[in-house]
SEVEXBA-548061 format. One record per residue (C-alpha): residue in three letters; z, x, y. Coordinates in Angstrom, 1 decimal, padded with zeros to 4 digits. Last residue first. Layout:
<sites>
<site><r>ala</r><Z>Z</Z><X>X</X><Y>Y</Y></site>
...
</sites>
This chain:
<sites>
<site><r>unk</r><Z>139.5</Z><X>-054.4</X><Y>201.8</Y></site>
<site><r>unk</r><Z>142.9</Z><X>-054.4</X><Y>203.8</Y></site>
<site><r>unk</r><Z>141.5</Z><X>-051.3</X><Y>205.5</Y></site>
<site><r>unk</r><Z>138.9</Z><X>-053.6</X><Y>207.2</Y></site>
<site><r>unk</r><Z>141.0</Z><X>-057.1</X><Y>207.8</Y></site>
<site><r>unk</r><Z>143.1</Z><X>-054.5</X><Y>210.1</Y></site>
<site><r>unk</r><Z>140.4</Z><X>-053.3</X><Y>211.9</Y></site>
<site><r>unk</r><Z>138.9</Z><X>-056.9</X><Y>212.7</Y></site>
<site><r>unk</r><Z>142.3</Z><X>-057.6</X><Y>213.9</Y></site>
<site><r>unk</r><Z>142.4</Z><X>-054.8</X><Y>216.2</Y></site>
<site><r>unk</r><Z>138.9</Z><X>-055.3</X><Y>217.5</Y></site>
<site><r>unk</r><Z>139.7</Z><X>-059.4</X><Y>218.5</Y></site>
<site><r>unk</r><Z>143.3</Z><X>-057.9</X><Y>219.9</Y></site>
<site><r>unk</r><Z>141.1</Z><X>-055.6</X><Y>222.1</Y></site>
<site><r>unk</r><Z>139.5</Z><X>-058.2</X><Y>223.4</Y></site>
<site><r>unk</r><Z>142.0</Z><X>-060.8</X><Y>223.9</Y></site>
<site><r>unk</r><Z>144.3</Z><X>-058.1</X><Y>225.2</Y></site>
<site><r>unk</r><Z>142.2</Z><X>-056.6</X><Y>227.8</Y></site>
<site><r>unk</r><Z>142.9</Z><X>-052.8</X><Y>227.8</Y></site>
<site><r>unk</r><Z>145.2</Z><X>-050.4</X><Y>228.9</Y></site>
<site><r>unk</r><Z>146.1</Z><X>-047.2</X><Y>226.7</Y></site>
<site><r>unk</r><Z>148.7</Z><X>-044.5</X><Y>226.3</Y></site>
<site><r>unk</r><Z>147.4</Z><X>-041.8</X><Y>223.5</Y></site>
<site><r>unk</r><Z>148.9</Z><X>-039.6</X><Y>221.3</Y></site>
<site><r>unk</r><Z>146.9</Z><X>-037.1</X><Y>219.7</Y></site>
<site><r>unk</r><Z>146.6</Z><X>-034.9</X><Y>216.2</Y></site>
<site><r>unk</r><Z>143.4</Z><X>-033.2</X><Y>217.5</Y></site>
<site><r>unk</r><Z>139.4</Z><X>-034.3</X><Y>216.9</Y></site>
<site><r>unk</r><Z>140.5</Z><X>-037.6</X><Y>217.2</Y></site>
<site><r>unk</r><Z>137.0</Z><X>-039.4</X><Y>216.6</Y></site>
<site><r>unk</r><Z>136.6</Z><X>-042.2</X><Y>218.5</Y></site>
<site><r>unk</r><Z>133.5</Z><X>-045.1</X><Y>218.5</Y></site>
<site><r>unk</r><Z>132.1</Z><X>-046.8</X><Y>222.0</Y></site>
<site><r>unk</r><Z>130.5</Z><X>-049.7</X><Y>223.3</Y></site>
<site><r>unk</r><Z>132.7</Z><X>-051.3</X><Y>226.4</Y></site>
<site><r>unk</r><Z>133.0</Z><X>-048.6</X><Y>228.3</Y></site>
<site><r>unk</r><Z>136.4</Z><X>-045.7</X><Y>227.9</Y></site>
<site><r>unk</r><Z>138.2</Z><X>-044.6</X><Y>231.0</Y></site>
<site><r>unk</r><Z>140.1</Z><X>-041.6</X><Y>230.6</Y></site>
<site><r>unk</r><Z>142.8</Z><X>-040.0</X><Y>232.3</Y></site>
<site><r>unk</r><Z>143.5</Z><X>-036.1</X><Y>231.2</Y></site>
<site><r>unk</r><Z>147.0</Z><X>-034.6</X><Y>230.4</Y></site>
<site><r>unk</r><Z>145.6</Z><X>-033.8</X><Y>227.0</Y></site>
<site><r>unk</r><Z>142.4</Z><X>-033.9</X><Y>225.9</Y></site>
<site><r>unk</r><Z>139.4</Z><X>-036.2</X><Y>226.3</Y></site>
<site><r>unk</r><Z>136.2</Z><X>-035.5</X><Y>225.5</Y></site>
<site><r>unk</r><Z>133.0</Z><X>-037.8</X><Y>225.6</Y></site>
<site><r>unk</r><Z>130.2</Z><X>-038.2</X><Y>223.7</Y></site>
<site><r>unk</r><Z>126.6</Z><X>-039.8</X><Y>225.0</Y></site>
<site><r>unk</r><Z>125.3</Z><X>-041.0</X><Y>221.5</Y></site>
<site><r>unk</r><Z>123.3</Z><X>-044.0</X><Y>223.4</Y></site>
<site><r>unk</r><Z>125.9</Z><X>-046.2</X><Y>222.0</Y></site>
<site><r>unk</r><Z>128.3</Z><X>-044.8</X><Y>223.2</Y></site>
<site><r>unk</r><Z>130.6</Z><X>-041.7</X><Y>221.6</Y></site>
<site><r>unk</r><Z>134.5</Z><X>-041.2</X><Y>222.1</Y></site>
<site><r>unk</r><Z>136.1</Z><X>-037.7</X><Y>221.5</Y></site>
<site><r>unk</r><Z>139.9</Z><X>-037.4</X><Y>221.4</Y></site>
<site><r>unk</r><Z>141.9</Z><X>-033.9</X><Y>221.7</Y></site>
<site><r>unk</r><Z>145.4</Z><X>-034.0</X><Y>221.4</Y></site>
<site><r>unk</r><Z>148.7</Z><X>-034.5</X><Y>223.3</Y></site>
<site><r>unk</r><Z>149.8</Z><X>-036.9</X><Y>226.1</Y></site>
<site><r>unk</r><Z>146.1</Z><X>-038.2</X><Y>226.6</Y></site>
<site><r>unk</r><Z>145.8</Z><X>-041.0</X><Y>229.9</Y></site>
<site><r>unk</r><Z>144.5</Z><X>-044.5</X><Y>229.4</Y></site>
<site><r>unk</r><Z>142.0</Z><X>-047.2</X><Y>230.3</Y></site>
<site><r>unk</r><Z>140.1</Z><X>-049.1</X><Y>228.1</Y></site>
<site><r>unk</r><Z>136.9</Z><X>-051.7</X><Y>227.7</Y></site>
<site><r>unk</r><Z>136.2</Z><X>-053.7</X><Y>224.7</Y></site>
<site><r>unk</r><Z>133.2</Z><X>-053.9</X><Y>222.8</Y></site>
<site><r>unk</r><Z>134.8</Z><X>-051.9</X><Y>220.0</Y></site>
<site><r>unk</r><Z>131.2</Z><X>-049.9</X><Y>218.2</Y></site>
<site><r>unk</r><Z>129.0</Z><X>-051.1</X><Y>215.3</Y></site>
<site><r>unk</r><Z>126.6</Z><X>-052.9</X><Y>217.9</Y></site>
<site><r>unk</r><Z>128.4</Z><X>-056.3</X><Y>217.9</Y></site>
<site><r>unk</r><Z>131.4</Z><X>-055.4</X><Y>215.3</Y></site>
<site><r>unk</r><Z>130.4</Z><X>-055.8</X><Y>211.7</Y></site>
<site><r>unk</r><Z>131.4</Z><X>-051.9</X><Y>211.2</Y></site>
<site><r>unk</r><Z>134.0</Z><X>-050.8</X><Y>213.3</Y></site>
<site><r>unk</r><Z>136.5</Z><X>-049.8</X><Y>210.8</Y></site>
<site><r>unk</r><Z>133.5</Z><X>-047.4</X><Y>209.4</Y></site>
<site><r>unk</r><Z>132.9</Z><X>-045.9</X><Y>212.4</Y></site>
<site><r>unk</r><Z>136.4</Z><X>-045.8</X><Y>213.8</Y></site>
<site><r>unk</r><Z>136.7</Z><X>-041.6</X><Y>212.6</Y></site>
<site><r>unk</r><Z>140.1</Z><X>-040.5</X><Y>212.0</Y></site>
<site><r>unk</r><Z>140.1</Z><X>-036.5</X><Y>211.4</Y></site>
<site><r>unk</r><Z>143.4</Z><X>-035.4</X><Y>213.6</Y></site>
<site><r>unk</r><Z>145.9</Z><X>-037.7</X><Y>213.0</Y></site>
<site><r>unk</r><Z>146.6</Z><X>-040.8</X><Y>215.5</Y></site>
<site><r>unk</r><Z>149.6</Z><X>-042.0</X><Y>217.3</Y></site>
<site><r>unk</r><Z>149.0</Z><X>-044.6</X><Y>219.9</Y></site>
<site><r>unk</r><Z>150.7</Z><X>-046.2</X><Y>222.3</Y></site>
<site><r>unk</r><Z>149.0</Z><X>-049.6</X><Y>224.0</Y></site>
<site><r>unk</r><Z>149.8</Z><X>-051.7</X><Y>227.3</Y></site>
<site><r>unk</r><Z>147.9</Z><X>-055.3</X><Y>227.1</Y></site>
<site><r>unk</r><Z>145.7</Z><X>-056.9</X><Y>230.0</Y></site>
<site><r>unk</r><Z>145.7</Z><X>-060.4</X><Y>230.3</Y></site>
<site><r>unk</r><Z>142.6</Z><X>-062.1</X><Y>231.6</Y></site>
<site><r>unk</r><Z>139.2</Z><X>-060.2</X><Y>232.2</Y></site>
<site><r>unk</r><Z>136.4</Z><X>-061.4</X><Y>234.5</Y></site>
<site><r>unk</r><Z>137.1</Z><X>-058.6</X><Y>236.7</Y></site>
<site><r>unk</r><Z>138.4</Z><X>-055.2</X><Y>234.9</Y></site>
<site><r>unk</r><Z>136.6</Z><X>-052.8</X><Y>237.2</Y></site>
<site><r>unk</r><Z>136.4</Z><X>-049.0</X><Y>235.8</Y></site>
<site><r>unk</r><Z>138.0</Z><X>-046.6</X><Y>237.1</Y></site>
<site><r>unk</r><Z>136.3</Z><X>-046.0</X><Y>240.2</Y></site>
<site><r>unk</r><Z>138.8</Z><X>-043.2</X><Y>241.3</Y></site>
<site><r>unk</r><Z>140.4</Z><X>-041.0</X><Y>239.0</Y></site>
<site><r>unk</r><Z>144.1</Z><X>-039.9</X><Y>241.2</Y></site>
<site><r>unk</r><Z>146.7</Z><X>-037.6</X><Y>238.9</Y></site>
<site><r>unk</r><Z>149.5</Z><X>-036.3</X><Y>241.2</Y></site>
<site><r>unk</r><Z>151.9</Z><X>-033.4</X><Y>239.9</Y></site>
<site><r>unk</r><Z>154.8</Z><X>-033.3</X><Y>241.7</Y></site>
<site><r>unk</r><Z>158.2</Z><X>-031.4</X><Y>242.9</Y></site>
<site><r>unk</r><Z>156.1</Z><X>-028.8</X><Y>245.3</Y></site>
<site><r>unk</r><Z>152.7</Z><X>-030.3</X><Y>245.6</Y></site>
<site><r>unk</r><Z>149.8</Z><X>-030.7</X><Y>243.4</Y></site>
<site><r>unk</r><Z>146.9</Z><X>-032.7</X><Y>243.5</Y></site>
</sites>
């Protein structure tokens, strides 16, 4: 919705973070051509298991399930991400993300032991 002075962004059923503890706040910077298949590899399904909630401030991001249903995010646009998903930045993007932190730290480490070889 827009009125004179703001710009209001509302997506409803967002995505339910019950059974979840702490939830960590994430900025990203990511060049256009990364791909997490390969980081995600030895994850359960080959995909990051853990749910996220963000809005694009520049770029174009698309996310694939498992069932190879893709999604497109681009800038200015909210996203909600599953549980079960890959990302392909299509467009040099920056992202600000919410997600569980045990989860999401459980696929960030596994990331990093990746690229260290």
């Amino acid at each position: 919705m827009q009125i004179p002075g703001a710009v209001i962004r509302q997506r409803t059923e967002f995505g339910d973070v019950n059974g979840f503890d702490k939830i960590s706040g994430e900025y990203f910077t990511l060049s256009a051509g990364v791909d997490t298949t390969p980081l995600f590899e030895g994850l359960e399904g080959g995909q990051c298991q853990c749910p996220h909630w963000g809005f694009v401030l520049r770029g174009q991001i698309t996310t694939t399930d498992a069932k190879g249903v893709r999604e497109t995010v681009k800038a200015n646009d909210l996203f909600y991400w599953p549980p079960g998903h890959n990302v392909k930045v299509d467009d040099d993007a920056e992202i600000v993300m919410f997600s569980p932190q045990r989860e999401h730290s459980h696929v960030i480490d596994h990331m990093l032991e990746k690229v260290k070889g």
